[in-house]
N, C-alpha and C positions, 0 to 999 in steps of 0.2 A: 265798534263794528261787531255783528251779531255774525257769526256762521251755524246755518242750520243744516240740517241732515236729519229726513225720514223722519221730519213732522218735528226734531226733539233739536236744543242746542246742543253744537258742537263746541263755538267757540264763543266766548264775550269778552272784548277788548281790545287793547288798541291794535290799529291793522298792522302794525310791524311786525306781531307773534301772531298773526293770522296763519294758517293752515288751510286749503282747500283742496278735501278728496276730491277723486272724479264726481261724485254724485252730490254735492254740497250746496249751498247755494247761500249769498250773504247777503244780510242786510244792512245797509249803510243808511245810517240818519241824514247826509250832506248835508252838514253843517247846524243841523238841528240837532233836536234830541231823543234818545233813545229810550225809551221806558219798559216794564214788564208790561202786560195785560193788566188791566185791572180789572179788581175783585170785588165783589159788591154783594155783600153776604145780609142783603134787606131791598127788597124791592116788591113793587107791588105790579107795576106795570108804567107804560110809556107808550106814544102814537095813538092814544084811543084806547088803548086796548091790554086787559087785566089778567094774570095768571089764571083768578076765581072766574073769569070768561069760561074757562075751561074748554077750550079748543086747541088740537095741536095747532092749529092759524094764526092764534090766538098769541099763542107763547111763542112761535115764530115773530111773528111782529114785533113782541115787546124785545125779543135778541135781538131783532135784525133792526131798531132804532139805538138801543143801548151801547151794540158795538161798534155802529160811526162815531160814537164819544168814547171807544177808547178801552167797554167792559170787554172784557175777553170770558169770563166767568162769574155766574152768579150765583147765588140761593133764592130761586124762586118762591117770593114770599105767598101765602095764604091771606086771608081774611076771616073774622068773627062772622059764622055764619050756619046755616043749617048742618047737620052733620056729611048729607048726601053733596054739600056742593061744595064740602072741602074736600071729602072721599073722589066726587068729579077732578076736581082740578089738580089734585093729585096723579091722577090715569095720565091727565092732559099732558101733565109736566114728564110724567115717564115713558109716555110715547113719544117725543119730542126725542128724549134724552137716548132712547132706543135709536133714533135713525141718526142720519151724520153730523149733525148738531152744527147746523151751516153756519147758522150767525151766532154761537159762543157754548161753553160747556154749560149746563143744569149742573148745578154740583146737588147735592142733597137738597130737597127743601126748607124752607123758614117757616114754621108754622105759628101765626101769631092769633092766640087767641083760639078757643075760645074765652079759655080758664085767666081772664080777670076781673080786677075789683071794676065794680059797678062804676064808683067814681071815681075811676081814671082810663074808662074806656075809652076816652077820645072821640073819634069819628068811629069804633065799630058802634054795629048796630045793635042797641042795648038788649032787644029779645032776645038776643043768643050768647049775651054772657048769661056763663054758669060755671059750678065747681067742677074740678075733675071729678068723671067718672068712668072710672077703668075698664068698662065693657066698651064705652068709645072711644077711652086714646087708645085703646089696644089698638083697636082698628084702622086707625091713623097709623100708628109706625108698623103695622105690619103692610099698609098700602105701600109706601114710603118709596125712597129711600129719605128718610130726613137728616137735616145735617141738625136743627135746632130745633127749637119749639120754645116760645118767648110764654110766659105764665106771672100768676102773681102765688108768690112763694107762702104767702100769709093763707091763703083757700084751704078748708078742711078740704085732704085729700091730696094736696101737693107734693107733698114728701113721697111717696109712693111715687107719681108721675117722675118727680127730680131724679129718684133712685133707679127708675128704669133707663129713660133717657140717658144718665153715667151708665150704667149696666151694657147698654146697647155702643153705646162712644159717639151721641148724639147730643149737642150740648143742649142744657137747661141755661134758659135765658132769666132773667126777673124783669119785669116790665106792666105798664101799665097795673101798678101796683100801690099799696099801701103800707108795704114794708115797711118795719123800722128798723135800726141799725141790728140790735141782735135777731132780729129773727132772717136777717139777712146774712150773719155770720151761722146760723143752725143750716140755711139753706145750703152755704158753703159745703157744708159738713155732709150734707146728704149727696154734693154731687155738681148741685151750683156751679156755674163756669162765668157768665156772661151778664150785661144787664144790656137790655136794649133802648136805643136813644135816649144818651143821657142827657139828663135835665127833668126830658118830656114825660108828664104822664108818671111822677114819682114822686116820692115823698126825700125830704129834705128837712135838717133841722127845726126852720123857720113855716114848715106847711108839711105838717104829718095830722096822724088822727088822734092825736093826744094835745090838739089843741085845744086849750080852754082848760086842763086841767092845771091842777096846783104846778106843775112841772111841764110846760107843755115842748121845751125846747130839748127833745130828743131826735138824738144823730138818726138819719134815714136811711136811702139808698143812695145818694148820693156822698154823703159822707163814707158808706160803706165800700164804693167804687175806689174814691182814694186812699180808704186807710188798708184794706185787702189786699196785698199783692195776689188772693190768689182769683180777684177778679177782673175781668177785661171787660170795656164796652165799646160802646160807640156814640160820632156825632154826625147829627144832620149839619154839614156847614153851608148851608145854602145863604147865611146870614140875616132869615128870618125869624130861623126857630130860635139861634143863641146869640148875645151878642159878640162882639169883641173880646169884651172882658171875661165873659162866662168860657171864650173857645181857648182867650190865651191862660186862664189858670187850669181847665182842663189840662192841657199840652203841659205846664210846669209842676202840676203837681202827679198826672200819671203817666206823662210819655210818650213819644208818640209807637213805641215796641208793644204799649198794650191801649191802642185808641186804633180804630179805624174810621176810617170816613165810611160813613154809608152813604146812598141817596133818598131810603124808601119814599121811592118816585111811584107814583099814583098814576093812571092812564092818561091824565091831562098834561103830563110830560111832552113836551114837540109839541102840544096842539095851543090853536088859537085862547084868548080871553075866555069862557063861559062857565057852564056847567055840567061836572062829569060825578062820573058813583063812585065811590071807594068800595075798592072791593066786587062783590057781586052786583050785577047791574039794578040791582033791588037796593042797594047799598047806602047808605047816606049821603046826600050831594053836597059836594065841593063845589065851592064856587070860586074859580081862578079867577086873579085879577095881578096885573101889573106882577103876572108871575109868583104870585101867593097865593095857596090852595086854604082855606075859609069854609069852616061849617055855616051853613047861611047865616045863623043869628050875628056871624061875626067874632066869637067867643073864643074860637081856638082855630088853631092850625091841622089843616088833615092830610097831611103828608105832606112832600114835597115835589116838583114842579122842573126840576133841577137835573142835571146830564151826571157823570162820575166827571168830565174833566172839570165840568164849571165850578162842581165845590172843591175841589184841587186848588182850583185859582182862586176861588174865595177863600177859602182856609187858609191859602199861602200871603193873601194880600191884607187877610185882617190881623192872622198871628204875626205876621215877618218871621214864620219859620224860614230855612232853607231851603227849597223844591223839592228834593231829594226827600227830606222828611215825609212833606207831605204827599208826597207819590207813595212811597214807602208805607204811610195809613191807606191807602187803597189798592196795596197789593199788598205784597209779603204779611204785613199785620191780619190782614182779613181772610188771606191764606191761614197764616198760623192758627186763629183763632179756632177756624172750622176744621184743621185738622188736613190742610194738603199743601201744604208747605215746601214740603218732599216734591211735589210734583208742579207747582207753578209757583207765581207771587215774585219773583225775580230772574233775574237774566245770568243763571247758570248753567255752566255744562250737565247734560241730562235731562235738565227741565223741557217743558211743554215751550215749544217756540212761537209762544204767545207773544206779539210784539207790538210797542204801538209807536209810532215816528210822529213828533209833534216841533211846534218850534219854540223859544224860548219863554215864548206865554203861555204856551202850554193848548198850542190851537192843534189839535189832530190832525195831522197830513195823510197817515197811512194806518192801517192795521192791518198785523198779520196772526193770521189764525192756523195754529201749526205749523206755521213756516210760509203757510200759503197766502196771500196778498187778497184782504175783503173785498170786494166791489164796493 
């Protein structure tokens, strides 16, 4: 049992040591289960509709589909894109986050991209990768508030952006990238915190840019994920992007205290089979099908398509971890990551009475947002 009071917990556990002020108010799972809000520190959009939309209606939308599955808080992600319509959907996101934040909190933004390697852009839109340069990220985190900003750490000019972003307390991500193992431990050094969706879009022993030479089997990014303690990332478990075996060695060899489940769900989230943009409506098109987002050639995956509870249950039903684990990667872990740990990501006394009532499969019955019950 949860008792809440004035939006924050009061109390969490079992109703025997329950306590009710006059002003108090609880919430009981009956018979189901209890969880925090969950955190989702990568998202792009869901129902149609994208942060890079750049509408407060817009970013309404994408909370008010996100928290029937359970988000209570996200990191509205960005897109590889002109400078002006990442500067727009910034305003978008902070006017949003300005009024009562009905359907989940904005925590800082994710800004992905522009700054990566050409050949690991994915689905962004190749025109607008380019190298850091410091007259435009200036202007990006002084738009802000950002909580991250995903880059490829190898970019003349990187190090300056990494150094800022620590400076500020705003993590530097590596992602769609060509890193290799030490230039991923220099990046550490400058400020490095995070790598974003692992696997995808990175270099790895067996597929880095030193292939073909007399030595081509040098550690990557992903070898750098688990031999770093002092870096965290994240998985798409939608069980497209990784398989089984790729999610149960993740979880054994780093954990699930520095692994978060993301979704970075795309607009075609909630919606029918077709054809949607990534990112800006100018954007590259995905082509969903049987719930897999598809650059049309078919070549790669362009986001996911996927809710926070569904990869909970997929996570949990391909690792056989314990539920608890995997609840625990989309809350508290994705809190800690971005730095608000303190104030949600579990169901302690003080915290934000972020709540979500599901039942043993993990199917959303309820959410409470500050105490108060979503429509």
């Amino acid at each position: 049992m949860v008792v809440t009071r004035g939006g924050r917990i009061a109390y969490a556990g079992p109703r025997a040591g329950a306590e009710f002020p006059p002003d108090a108010e609880r919430v009981d799972a009956g018979g189901g289960l209890l969880a925090p809000g969950f955190v989702d520190i990568h998202i792009h959009g869901g129902d149609g509709s994208d942060f890079m939309d750049a509408t407060v209606d817009d970013v309404a939308k994408v909370f008010r589909y996100h928290l029937r599955h359970g988000t209570t808080s996200m990191c509205p992600t960005t897109a590889t894109a002109p400078i002006e319509e990442i500067l727009a959907s910034l305003e978008a996101i902070a006017s949003y986050r300005s009024g009562p934040q009905a359907y989940g909190r904005a925590l800082g933004a994710h800004i992905e991209g522009p700054y990566l390697t050409m050949s690991k852009r994915g689905c962004h839109l190749p025109e607008f990768v380019r190298n850091p340069e410091p007259r435009e990220w200036m202007s990006i985190l002084e738009r802000g508030p950002v909580a991250s900003m995903t880059l490829a750490p190898e970019l003349p000019g990187a190090r300056q952006l990494i150094e800022e972003l620590h400076r500020r307390g705003a993590n530097a991500n590596a992602g769609h990238s060509e890193a290799l193992f030490h230039e991923m431990q220099e990046a550490a050094g400058w400020g490095l915190t995070h790598v974003t969706h692992l696997y995808c879009a990175m270099t790895d022993a067996m597929n880095n840019r030193w292939r073909g030479t007399p030595n081509p089997r040098v550690a990557g990014m992903v070898e750098a994920v688990y031999l770093d303690d002092r870096l965290s990332s994240e998985l798409i478990t939608d069980g497209k992007h990784l398989s089984r075996e790729m999610l149960q060695l993740a979880l054994r060899v780093k954990g699930y205290e520095k692994l978060a489940i993301v979704t970075d769900a795309m607009r075609g989230a909630g919606m029918p089979d077709g054809e949607y943009a990534f990112g800006p409506r100018h954007g590259m098109i995905a082509v969903v099908r049987d719930r897999e987002a598809r650059i049309p050639d078919g070549t790669a995956l362009a986001s996911s398509v996927y809710a926070m509870d569904e990869m909970i249950r997929t996570f949990r039903d391909l690792t056989s971890c314990p539920l608890w684990q995997a609840i625990r990667m989309a809350s508290l872990t994705p809190a800690e990551i971005v730095g608000v740990a303190d104030d949600i990501g579990s169901l302690e006394a003080g915290k934000r009475a972020d709540i979500v009532i599901c039942d043993m499969d993990l199917i959303v019955k309820a959410v409470y947002l500050g105490g108060v019950a979503a429509e």
